[in-house]
N, C-alpha and C positions, 0 to 999 in steps of 0.2 A: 504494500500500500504506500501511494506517493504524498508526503506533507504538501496539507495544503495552503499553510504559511498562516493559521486562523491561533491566535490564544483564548481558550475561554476559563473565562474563570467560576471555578465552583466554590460555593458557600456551605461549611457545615459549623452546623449547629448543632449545639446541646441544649436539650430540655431542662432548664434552669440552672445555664452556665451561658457563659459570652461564645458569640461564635467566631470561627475559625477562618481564616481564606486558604482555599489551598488554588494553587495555578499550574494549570499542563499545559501541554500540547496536544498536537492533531493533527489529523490524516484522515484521508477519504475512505471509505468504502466500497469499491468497484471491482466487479467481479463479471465472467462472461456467464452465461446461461449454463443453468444445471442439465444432468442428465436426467431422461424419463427411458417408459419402459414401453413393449408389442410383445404380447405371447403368442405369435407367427411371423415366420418372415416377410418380409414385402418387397415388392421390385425397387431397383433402383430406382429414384427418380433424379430428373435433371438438377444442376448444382445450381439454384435460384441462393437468392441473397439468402433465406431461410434455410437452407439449405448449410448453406459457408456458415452461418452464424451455428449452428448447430454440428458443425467440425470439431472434435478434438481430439489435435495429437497426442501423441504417448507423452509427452512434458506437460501436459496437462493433466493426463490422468495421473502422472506420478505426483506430480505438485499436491493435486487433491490429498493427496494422504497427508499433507502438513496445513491444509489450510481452511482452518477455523473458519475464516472469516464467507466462505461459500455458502457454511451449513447454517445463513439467514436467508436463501433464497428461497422465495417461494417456487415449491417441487413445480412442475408441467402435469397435466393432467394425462394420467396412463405412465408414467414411468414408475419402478415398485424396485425397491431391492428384497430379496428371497434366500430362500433357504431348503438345499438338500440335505437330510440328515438320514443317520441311520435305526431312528425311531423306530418304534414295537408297532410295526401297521395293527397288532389286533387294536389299537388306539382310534375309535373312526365316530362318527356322528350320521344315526340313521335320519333319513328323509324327512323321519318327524321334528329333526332335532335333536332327538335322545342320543346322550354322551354313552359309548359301549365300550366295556373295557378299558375306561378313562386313565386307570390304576396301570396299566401293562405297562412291563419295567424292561423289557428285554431290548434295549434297543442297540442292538447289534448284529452286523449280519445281516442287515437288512437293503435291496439295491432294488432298481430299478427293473433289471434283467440281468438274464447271462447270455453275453455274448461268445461263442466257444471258448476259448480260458479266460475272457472278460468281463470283470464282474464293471456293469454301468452303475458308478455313483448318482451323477448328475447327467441331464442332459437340456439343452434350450436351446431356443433361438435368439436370433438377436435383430439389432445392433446391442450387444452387452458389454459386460466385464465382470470376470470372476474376482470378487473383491479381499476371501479370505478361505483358507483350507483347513481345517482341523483335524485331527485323531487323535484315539489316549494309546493307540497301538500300531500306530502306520507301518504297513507291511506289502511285502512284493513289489512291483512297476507300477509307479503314477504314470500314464497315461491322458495327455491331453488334445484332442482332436481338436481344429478349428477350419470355419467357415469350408467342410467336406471334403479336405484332402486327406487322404489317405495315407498319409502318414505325421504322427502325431509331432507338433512341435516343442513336445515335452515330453522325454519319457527317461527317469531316472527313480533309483531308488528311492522308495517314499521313506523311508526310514532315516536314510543319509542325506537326502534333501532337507528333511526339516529339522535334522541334528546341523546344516550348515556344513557338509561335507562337500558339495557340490559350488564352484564356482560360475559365477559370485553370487549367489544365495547365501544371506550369511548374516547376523544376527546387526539389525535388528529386525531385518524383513523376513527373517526364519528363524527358527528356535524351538528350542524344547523347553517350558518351565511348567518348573513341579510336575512333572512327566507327562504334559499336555505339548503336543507337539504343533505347531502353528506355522501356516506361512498366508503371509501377510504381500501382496502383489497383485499390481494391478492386470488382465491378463485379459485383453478385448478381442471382442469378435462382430465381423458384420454379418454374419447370417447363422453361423450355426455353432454351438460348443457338445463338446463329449467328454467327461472324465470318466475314467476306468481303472479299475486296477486287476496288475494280470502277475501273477505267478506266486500269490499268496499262501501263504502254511497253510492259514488261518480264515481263509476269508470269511467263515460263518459266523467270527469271533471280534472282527473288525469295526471299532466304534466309527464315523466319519462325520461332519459334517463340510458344503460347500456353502458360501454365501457368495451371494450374484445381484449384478445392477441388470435391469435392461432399459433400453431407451427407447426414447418415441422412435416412428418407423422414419424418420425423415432424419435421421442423428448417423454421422458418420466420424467410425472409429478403424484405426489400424489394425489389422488382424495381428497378435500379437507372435512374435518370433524373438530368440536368442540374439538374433543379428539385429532386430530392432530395440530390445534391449541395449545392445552395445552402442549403438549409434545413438542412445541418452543418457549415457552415462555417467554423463556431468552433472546430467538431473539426478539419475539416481543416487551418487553418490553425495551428493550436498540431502537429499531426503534423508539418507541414511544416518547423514551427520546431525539433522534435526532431531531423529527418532531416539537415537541414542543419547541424546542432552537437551529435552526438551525444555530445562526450566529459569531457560534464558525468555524464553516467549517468542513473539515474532520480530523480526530481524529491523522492523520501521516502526519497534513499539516508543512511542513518545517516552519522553524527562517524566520519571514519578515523582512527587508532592506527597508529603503529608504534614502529620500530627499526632500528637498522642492525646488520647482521649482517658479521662478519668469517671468510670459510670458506679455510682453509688446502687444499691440495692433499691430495683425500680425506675433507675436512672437509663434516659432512653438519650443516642445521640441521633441526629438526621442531616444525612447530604444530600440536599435538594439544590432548588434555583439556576440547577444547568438547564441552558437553553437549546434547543435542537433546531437543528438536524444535525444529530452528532451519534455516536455510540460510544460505550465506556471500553476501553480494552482492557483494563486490566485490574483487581482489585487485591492489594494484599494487606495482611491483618497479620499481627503476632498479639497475643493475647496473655496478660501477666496477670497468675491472681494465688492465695494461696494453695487453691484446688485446684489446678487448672485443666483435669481432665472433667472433672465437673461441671465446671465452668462453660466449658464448650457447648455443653449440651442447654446449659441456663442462659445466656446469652444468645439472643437468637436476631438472625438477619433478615431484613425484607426488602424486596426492592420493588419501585410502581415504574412503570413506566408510561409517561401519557396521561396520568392519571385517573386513573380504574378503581371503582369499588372495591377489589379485592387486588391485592399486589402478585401481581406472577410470579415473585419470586417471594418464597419464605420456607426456611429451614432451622434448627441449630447451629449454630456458627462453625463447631466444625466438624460436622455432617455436609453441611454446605463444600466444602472443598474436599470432601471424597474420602475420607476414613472414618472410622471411630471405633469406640473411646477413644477422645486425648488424641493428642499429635504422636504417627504412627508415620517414619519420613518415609515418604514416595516422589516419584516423577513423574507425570504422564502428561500429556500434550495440552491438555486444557487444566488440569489442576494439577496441586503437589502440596508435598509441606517439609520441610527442612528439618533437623533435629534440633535448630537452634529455636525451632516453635515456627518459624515464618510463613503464612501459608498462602499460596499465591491463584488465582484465580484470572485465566485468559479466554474466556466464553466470550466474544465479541457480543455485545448486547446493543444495537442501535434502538432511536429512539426519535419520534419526529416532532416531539418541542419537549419535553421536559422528563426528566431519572431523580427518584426519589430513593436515597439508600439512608431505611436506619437500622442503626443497632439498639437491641432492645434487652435491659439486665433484669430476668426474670428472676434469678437469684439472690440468695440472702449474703453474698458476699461481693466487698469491691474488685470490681475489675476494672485493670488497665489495660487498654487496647493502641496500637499504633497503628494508623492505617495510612498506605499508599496507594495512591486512585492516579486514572492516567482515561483520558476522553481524546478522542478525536474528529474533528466537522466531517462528516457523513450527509454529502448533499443527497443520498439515494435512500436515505432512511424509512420518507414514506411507504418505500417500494418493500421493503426488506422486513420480514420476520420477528417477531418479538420471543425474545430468551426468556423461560420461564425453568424454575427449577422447583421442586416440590417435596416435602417431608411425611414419612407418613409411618405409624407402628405399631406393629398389633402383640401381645403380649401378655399368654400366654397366645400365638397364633395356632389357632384350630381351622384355618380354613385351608383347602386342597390348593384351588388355585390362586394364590397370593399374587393380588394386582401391583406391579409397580406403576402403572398408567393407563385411565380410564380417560379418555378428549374427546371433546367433539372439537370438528373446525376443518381449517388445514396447515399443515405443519412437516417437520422433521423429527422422529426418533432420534436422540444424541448419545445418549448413555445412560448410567445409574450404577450407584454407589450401596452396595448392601452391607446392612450387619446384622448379627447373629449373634444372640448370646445361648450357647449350649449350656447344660446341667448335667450332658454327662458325656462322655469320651465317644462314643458314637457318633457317624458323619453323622451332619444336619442335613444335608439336602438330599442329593439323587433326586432332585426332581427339574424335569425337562420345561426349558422356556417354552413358550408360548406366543404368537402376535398374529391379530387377526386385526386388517387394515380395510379400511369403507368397509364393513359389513360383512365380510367376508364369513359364510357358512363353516370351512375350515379352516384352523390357521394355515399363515403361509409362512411358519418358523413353529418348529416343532423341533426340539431339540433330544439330546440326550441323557443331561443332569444338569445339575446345579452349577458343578464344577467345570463342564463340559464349556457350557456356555460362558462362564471366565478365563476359558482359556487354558485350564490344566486340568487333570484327571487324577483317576483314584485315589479322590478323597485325599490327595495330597495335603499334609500341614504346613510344608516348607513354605517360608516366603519369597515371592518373586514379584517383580519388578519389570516393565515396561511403559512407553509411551502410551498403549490402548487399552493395556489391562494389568491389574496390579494382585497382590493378598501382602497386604501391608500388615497385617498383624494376625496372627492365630496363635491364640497364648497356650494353649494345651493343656493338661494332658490328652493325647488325641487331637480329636476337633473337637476338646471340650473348652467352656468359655470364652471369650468372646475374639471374633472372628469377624475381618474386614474384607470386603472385595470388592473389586469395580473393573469396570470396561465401558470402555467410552466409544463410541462409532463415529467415526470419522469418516473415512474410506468409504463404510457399510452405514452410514445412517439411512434411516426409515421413513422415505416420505408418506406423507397418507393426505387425501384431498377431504375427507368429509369425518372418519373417524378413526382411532387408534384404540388398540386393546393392547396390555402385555402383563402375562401372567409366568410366575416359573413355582413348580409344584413342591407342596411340603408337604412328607409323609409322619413326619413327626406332629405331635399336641402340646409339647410339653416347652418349643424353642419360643423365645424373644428374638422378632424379625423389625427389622426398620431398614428403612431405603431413603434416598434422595435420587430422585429422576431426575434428566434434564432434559428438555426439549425445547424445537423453538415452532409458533404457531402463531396465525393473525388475530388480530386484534381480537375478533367477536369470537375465538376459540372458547370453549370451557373446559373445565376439571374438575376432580372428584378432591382434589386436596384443600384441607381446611387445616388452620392452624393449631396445634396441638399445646394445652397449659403445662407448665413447667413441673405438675406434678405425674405428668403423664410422658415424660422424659430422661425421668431419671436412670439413672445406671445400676444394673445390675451385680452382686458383690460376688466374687468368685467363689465358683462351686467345688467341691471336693467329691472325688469318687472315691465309691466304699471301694475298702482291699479288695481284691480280684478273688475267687474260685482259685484254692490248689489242691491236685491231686496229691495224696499221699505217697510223699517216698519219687518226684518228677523230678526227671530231669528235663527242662524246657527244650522241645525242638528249636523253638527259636534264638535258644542260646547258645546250641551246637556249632560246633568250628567246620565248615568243608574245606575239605583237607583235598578231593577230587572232584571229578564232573566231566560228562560227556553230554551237553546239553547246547542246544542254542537259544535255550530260555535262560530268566533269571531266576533267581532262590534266595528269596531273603526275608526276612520276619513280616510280619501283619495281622496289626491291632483287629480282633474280631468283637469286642464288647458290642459291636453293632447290630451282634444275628443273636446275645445274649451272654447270659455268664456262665455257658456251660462249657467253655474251654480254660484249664489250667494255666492262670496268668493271664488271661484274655488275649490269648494270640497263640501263633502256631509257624514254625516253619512254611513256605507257602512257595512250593514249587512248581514254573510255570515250561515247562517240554513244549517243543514244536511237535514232535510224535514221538510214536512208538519206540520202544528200545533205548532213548534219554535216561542217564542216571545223576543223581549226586551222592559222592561218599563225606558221612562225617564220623566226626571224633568222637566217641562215645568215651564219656569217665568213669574206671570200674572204682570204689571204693578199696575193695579188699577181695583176695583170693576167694573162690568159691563156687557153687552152683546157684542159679539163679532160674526164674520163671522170667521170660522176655515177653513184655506186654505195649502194646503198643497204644495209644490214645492217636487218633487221627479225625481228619473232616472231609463229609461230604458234599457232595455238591452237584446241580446240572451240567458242568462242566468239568467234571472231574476224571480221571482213568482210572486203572486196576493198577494198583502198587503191586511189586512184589520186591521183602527186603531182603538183604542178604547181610551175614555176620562174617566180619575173617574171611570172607571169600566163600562163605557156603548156604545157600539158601537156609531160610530160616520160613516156617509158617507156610501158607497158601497165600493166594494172591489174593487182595482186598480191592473188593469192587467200589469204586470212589463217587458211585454215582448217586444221588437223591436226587429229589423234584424241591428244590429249597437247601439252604447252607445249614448242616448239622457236624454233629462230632459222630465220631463211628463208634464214641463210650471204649468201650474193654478189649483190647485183642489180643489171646493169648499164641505168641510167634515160637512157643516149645522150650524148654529146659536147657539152658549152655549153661559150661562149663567157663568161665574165666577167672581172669590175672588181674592181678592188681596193675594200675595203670592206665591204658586204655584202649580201647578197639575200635573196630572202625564198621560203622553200620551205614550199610547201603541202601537206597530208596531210589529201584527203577521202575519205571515207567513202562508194563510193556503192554500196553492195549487201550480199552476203553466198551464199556457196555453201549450199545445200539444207538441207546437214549440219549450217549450225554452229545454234549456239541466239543469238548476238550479233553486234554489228555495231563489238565491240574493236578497234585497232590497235595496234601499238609499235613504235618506232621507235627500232632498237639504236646505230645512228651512221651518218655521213653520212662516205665518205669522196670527197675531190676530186683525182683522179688526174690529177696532168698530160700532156697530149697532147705529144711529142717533131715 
């Protein structure tokens, strides 16, 4: 954005204190026309001025992914961005409506067709762009067809592709975090797209989702290739450099101004009297008080813009900037917060004559806030979007489909910022987003969990960090207590012309849910968000889980050293207190074989010389095989069928009388088969206990 040489100066004020001047700078607004969408292909038509204005190159589409300041355009009517996933189809909505099978959790394995060794993820027409790629277990040839040539202009390992093995694919526009593997790229087509994947272990075991723009039929895009990649590379590599350090802001963001603000208990401050056609770019706060993770939640922001009976923007102050409890440091393109408490805010918000920003001290304690604001003249603001952001929290939340945004109007999907306080070590989610746009009988984003749709998988604790999606805090034990996540759509934001739904499902009753959405929509939009009292805010105090289930006399599988292995899977511990407390320590060695014939050896610790009863504690599962163990090199017991309809333990298994040594041995767990039923060839291994012979 180009200065357009304007100073305005903004006025804040405190409610019964003197007020303040703060003076920025500024810059315009201008941006070329958004994409829309055609679900059939269309003929070419000739290149009319309409035509050209609706061109854009690959430096456009890659630009898009760093620039805010677009997602105020009002969408075109018929463009949609979408989503392929690998969802539980017994999930469907008959004729009358009636939701069937709502609950089906299986969602893996699931495609389009099979093409002879090709399983079809996605397929469209266009003019499009595939805007993001997910899996919790990418596996075999990614496969990408465009506009019906016959051979793909992408075909590399899916696994190595989004580990960043492949040049230049390579973080931040690929990655794996917290075992969710992502690639983030723009990848257009004028008539036709096909993703596939071919030569998988697994493919019945395959989580995926594709998200996709398309555009109105008169929108012309470059079919994407390697070599047209290269020939932008200058673009791509200056995006790459945005994404990885986003928390400088945009590159023409004006001089920040402030003040520090001192708000007594009830003391409210307000920055009003800016005059429009401008927009705010940038809003940052650090917040001092004795409590100040409290505090956050007692001090709350609103913003009007235009001024509206109800302010489009109100939240917890820092909920409002994408985490909670407390300041939890992240980075991501439109929000962040720093460890020194600073937390910065770059939603481009225009506004076409007047921005009312207060802060409001719902709390019994003083706080001190400094705030840095930054405006810039926006002569297109009429034209452009209103940012609205919203808080909302149900608690204890009992409802399946938990809305983060109910709207009428027309607008942009942006993102949303969730939190979660668990009470016990058990995931919170596994359950699949949701979005149905105008009306729409089914959605057209049907996801695979909770975690899926943030961007990483298996109930992952770790925390991780990027530009579009973050888990800034998971305090544990487990996924127990409280828990931050966010993803922001940039790239993949959601236009809708008349209404938005977004729901993502909880199968727990027992969790504390709050969100902060963002979106931007016109004036005469509505919402379901209403402001929340301060005693309906507060924080949760950290829970404690009872001691764990131990068997008598265990030695924990999951404690066991391997010492061998002939597998191309992994083997490594996992928390189960989520299927109940009937495993020894809540968890279980948990070995995952591509097939048949796969082993791991481990360390077994004898006590003392002796005979012993070898009893084995293991779990079942739908995805599980036949174990068969072996001791010292000698078969030991029969082979144990790993299969059930649901995750249980196999309770007691007596694998025959050995003879050992003090010191220790080495006990085998291979893999060789699998009953009809299951879809895997998983094991786990709850504890080993060694019963002495009298």
């Amino acid at each position: 954005m180009k200065p357009r040489g304007i100073e305005r100066a903004l006025t804040l004020s405190v409610v019964g204190f003197a007020g303040i001047g703060l003076c920025v700078g500024c810059s315009g607004i201008e941006k070329p026309g958004s994409p829309a969408t055609v679900t059939a292909a269309k003929p070419v038509v000739p290149l009319d001025a309409e035509t050209i204005r609706l061109t854009m190159t690959y430096d456009d589409l890659l630009t898009r992914m760093i620039d805010l300041e677009a997602l105020a355009e009002a969408p075109k009517p018929g463009e949609t961005c979408r989503q392929f996933s690998s969802y539980d189809r017994k999930s469907r909505i008959d004729a009358g409506g009636v939701k069937l099978d709502w609950e089906a959790n299986a969602d893996f394995g699931k495609y389009l067709r099979k093409e002879g060794d090709a399983y079809v993820m996605a397929e469209m027409d266009g003019p499009g762009c595939i805007v993001r790629i997910w899996s919790a277990n990418p596996m075999g040839t990614l496969k990408i067809y465009l506009d019906e040539k016959p051979e793909p202009v992408l075909a590399e390992d899916f696994s190595g592709l989004t580990s960043g093995k492949v040049s230049p694919f390579t973080e931040p526009i690929v990655g794996v975090r917290s075992r969710g593997a992502n690639i983030y790229l723009p990848i257009p087509y004028q008539r036709k797209c096909k993703v596939v994947v071919e030569k998988a272990k697994q493919p019945e075991r395959m989580y995926y989702a594709v998200d996709y723009w398309t555009y109105t039929p008169e929108a012309r895009v470059p079919t994407w290739s390697k070599a047209l990649l290269d020939q932008h590379m200058e673009t791509y590599k200056k995006v790459c450099g945005v994404l990885s350090d986003p928390s400088g802001g945009p590159s023409d963001l004006p001089k920040l101004a402030g003040r520090t603000l001192e708000l007594k208990p009830g003391g409210q401050a307000r920055l009003d009297g800016q005059r429009g056609p401008a927009a705010i770019r940038a809003l940052k706060v650090k917040l001092t008080a004795k409590d100040v993770e409290h505090a956050l939640r007692e001090v709350a922001v609103s913003i009007r813009f235009d001024g509206p009976d109800k302010a489009q923007v109100w939240a917890p102050l820092g909920d409002f900037f994408g985490t909670a409890p407390g300041v939890n440091a992240y980075k991501s393109l439109p929000l962040g917060m720093a460890k020194d408490g600073w937390m910065y805010c770059y939603w481009p918000m225009p506004y076409r004559s007047s921005a009312e920003v207060t802060f409001q001290n719902d709390g019994k304690q003083d706080v001190s806030l400094e705030v840095q604001f930054a405006t810039s003249a926006c002569e297109k603001a009429g034209e452009l979007l209103t940012f609205h952001a919203g808080w909302r929290r149900d608690t204890p939340n009992t409802t399946f489909d938990w809305p983060f945004l109910e709207c009428m109007g027309r607008g942009r999907f942006v993102g949303v910022a969730m939190f979660v306080f668990n009470p016990v070590k058990q995931w919170w989610g596994e359950g699949d987003e949701k979005v149905w746009v105008d009306g729409e009988s089914f959605p057209s984003w049907y996801g695979t969990g909770s975690e899926d749709y943030f961007g990483y998988a298996w109930c992952c604790n770790q925390r991780f960090f990027h530009a579009y999606h973050n888990q800034p805090r998971c305090d544990g034990p487990g996924n127990q207590n409280h828990s931050s996540v966010n993803r922001f759509h940039i790239i993949d934001n959601i236009p809708f012309q008349k209404s938005f739904q977004m729901t993502i499902e909880n199968y727990g009753k027992d969790k504390d849910y709050s969100c902060t959405t963002y979106w931007y929509a016109t004036a005469d939009s509505h919402d379901f968000f209403m402001p929340l009292p301060v005693h309906r805010r507060g924080i949760a105090g950290k829970a404690v889980q009872p001691a764990p289930m131990r068997i008598q006399g265990a030695i924990e599988g999951e404690a066991l050293k391997i010492v061998g292995k002939q597998t191309t899977g992994a083997c490594d511990p996992q928390e189960l207190s989520s299927f109940g407390s009937h495993w020894s320590g809540n968890g279980h060695l948990w070995f995952r074989p591509g097939k048949a014939g796969e082993w791991v050896e481990l360390e077994l610790p004898v006590a003392k010389d002796g005979k012993y009863t070898l009893v084995i504690h293991g779990t079942k599962a739908g995805d599980y095989g036949i174990v068969q163990y072996w001791l010292d090199g000698k078969k030991v017991g029969q082979p144990i069928d790993g299969y059930h309809d649901g995750v249980v333990p196999t309770k007691r298994v007596e694998l025959g009388v050995v003879e050992l040594k003090k010191g220790t041995s080495k006990l085998k767990m291979e893999v060789t088969g699998k009953n009809g039923k299951s879809t895997g060839f998983m094991a786990g291994l709850d504890c080993v206990v060694l019963e002495p012979v009298q």
